[in-house]
C-alpha positions in Angstrom: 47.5 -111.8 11.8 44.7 -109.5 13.2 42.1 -112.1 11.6 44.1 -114.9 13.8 43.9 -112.7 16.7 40.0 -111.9 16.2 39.1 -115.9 15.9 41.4 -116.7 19.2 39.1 -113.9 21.2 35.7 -115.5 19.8 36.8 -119.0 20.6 37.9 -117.9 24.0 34.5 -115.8 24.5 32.5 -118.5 23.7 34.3 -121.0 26.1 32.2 -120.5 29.0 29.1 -121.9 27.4 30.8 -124.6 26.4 31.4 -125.9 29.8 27.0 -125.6 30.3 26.2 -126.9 27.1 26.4 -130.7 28.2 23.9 -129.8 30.7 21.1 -127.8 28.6 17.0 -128.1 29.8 14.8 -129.5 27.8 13.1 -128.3 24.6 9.9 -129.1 25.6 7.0 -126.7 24.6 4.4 -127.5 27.0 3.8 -125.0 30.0 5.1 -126.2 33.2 4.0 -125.1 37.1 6.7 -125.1 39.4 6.2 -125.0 43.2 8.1 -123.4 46.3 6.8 -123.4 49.3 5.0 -120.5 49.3 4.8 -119.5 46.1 4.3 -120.7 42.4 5.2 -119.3 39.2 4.6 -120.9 35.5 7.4 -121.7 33.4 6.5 -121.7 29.5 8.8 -122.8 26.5 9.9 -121.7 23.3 7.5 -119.0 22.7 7.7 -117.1 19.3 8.4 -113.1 19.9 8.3 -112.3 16.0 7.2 -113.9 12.8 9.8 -116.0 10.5 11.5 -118.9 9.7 14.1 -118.7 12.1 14.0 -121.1 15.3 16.1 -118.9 17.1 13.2 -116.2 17.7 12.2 -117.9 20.4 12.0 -117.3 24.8 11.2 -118.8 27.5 9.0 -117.0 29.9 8.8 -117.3 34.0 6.3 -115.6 35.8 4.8 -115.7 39.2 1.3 -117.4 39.2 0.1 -116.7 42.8 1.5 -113.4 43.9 -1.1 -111.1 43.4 -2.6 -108.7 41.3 0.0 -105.9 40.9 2.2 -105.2 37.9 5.4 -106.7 38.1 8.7 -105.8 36.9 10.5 -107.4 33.8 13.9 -108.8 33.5 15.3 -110.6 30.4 18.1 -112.6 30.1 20.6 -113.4 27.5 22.8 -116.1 27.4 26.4 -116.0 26.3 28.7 -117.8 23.8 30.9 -115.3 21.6 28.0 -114.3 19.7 28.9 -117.8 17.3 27.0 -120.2 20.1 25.5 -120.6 23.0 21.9 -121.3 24.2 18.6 -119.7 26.4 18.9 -123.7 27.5 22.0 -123.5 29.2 21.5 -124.5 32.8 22.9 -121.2 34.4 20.1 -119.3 32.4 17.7 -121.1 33.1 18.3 -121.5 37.1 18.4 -117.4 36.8 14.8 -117.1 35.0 13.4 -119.4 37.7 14.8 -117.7 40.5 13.7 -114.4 39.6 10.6 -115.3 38.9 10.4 -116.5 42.4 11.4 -113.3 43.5 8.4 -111.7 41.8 9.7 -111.1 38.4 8.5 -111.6 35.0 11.4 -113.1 33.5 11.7 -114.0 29.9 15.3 -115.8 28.4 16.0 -115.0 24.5 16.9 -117.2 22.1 18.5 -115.1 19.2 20.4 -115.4 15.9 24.6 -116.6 16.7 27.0 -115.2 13.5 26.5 -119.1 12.0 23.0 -118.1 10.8 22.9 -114.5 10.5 26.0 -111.7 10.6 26.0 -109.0 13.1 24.4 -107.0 13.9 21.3 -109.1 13.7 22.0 -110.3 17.7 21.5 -106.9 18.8 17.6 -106.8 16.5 16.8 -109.6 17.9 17.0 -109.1 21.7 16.0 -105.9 21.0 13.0 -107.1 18.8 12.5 -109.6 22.1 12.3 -106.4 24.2 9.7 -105.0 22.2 7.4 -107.8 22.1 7.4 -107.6 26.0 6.0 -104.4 25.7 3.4 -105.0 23.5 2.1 -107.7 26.0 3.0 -106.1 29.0 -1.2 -106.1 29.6 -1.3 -109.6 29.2 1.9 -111.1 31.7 0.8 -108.5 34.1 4.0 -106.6 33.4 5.3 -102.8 34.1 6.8 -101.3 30.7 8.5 -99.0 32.8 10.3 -101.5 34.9 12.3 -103.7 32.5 16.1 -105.1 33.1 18.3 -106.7 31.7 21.0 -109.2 32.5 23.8 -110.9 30.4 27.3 -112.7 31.1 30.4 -112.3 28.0 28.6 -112.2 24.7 25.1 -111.5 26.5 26.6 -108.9 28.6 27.3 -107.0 25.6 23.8 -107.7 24.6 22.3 -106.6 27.6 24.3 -103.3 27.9 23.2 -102.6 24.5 19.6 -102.9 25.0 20.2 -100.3 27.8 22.4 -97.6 26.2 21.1 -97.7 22.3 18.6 -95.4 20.9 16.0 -95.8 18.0 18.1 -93.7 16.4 21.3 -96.0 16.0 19.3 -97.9 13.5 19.8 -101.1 14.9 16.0 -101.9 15.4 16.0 -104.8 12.9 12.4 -106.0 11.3 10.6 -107.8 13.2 8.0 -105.9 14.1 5.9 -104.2 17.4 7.9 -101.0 16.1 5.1 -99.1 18.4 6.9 -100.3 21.4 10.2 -99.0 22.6 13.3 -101.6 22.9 15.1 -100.0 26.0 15.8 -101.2 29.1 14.9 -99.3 32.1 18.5 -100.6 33.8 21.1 -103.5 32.8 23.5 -105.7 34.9 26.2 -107.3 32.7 29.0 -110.0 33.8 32.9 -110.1 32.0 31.2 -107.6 29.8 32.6 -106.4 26.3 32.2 -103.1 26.1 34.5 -103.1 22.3 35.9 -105.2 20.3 39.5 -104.1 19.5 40.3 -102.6 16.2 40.2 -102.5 12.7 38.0 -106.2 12.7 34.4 -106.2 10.6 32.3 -106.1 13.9 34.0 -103.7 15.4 32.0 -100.8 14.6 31.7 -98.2 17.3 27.9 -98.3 17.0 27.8 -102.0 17.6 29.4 -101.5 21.5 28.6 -99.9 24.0 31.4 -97.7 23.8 30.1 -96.0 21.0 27.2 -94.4 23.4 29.0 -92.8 26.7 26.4 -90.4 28.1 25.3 -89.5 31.1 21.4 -90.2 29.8 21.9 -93.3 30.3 19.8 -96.1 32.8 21.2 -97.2 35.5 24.2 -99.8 34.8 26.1 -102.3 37.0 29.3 -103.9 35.4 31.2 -107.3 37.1 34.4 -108.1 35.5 37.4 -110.3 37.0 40.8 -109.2 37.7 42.5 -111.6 35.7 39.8 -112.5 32.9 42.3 -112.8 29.8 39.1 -112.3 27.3 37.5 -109.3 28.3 40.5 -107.3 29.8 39.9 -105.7 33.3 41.6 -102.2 32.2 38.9 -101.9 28.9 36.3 -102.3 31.1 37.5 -100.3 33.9 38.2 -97.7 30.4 34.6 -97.7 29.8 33.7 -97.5 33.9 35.8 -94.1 33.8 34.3 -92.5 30.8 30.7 -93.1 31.8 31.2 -91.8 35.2 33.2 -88.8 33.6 30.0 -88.2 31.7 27.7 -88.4 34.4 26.2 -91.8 34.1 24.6 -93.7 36.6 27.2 -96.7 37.0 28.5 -99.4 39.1 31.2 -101.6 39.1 32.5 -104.7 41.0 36.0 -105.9 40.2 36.6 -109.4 42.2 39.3 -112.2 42.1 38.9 -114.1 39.2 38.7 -114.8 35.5 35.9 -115.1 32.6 33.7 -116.9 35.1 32.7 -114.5 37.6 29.6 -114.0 37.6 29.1 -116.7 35.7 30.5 -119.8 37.4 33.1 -117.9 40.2 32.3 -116.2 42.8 28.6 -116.3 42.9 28.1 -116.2 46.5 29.1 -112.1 45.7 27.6 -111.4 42.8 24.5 -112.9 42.8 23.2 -111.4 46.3 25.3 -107.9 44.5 22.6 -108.0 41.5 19.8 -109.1 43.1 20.3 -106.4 45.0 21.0 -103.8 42.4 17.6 -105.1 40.1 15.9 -105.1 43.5 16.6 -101.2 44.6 15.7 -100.0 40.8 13.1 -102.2 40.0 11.0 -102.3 43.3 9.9 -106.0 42.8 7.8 -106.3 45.7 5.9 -102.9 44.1 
């Protein structure tokens, strides 16, 4: 019964991308210039960020081309889909790498290892590998180390959070390499997050969710979740909200009208103008 229970949640987690699958970008390696009207940025495919036969260690990477000399702060994105599907070509991510970019951003959008290819937690080495490569060339996209964010909606959420809130120490670094370079956010923004997993199910390990790390060292954190989102239940997250500011943590939270989607595909004229403006005040992109 609780296996049942455990396959109707990932089914349900991994609806959303289903809807933006139909309409993924190209696979295209070459690099591509794109224009606004006052600024340009360079859009490049499918780079590797570790060695091995996987094609799912891959990103895509936005950047602005014409803004200037100065450092620039980092955000990386990562797409949704239960953790069992899902894609850094989904339309939704890849609007959300260009439009940061534009804002003066380095924006890079991770491919990484679904449950299909690889058991958990190998989503959580990846991104986290992904993280670390961007350090290591930090000197070469013109980026600040100390100025890296991360965003994620459902399955990426929980991604995202976890690149904020885990330490070395957790053991979750995985093997792909640039181990000189740290795998931590500087601050995180997460959509219908999942913060646990319920009980007594394989991955629900407390060190594999956030959950597992309430602290008041932690970076800055902004959670949006829907009122009546019937996958990732508004009174867990709000759970989670309470411990972490009972702790100390820096937190935010934005509880709106709606289900799975917000964030997502609902209410976007809120929450997008909500974390631009959260990235903006703790990443200084015009800095």
């Amino acid at each position: 019964m609780k296996k049942s229970i455990f396959n109707l949640v990932l089914a349900a987690l991994f609806a959303t991308s289903m809807v933006s699958c139909a309409s993924q970008g190209s696979n295209d390696t070459t690099e591509k210039t794109v224009d606004s009207e006052y600024k340009t940025i360079t859009v490049t495919k499918d780079v590797p960020y570790r060695d091995g036969e996987s094609d799912s260690w891959k990103l895509d990477l936005a950047m602005p081309a014409n803004f200037g000399p100065e450092i620039r702060p980092a955000l990386v994105i990562v797409h949704g889909g239960g953790w069992a599907m899902g894609s850094k070509n989904v339309d939704v991510y890849q609007k959300m790498m260009v439009d940061y970019a534009h804002k003066g951003y380095v924006t890079i959008n991770v491919e990484y290892r679904l449950t299909g290819e690889a058991e958990f937690p190998a989503c959580i080495e990846d991104v986290k590998c992904a993280v670390r490569w961007l350090r290591a060339h930090a000197g070469k996209y013109g980026v600040d180390p100390d100025r890296i964010g991360a965003y994620g909606h459902s399955a990426g959420a929980h991604l995202a959070l976890m690149l904020a809130m885990v330490p070395e120490s957790a053991v979750l670094e995985g093997d792909g390499g640039w181990d000189d370079y740290s795998s931590r956010v500087n601050v995180a923004g997460a959509g219908s997050p999942p913060t646990e997993l319920g009980r007594d199910v394989p991955m629900a390990k407390t060190e594999w969710w956030p959950i597992g790390y309430i602290s008041a060292d932690q970076p800055p954190l902004f959670l949006i979740q829907g009122t009546e989102d019937p996958v990732v239940l508004p009174k867990r997250t709000g759970d989670f909200v309470d411990k972490m500011k009972a702790a100390g943590a820096d937190i935010e939270y934005l509880e709106l009208p709606g289900g799975h989607g917000v964030a997502y595909a609902e209410q976007l004229e809120v929450t997008e103008p909500a974390l631009a403006n959260f990235f903006a005040k703790h990443l200084n992109p015009e800095l």
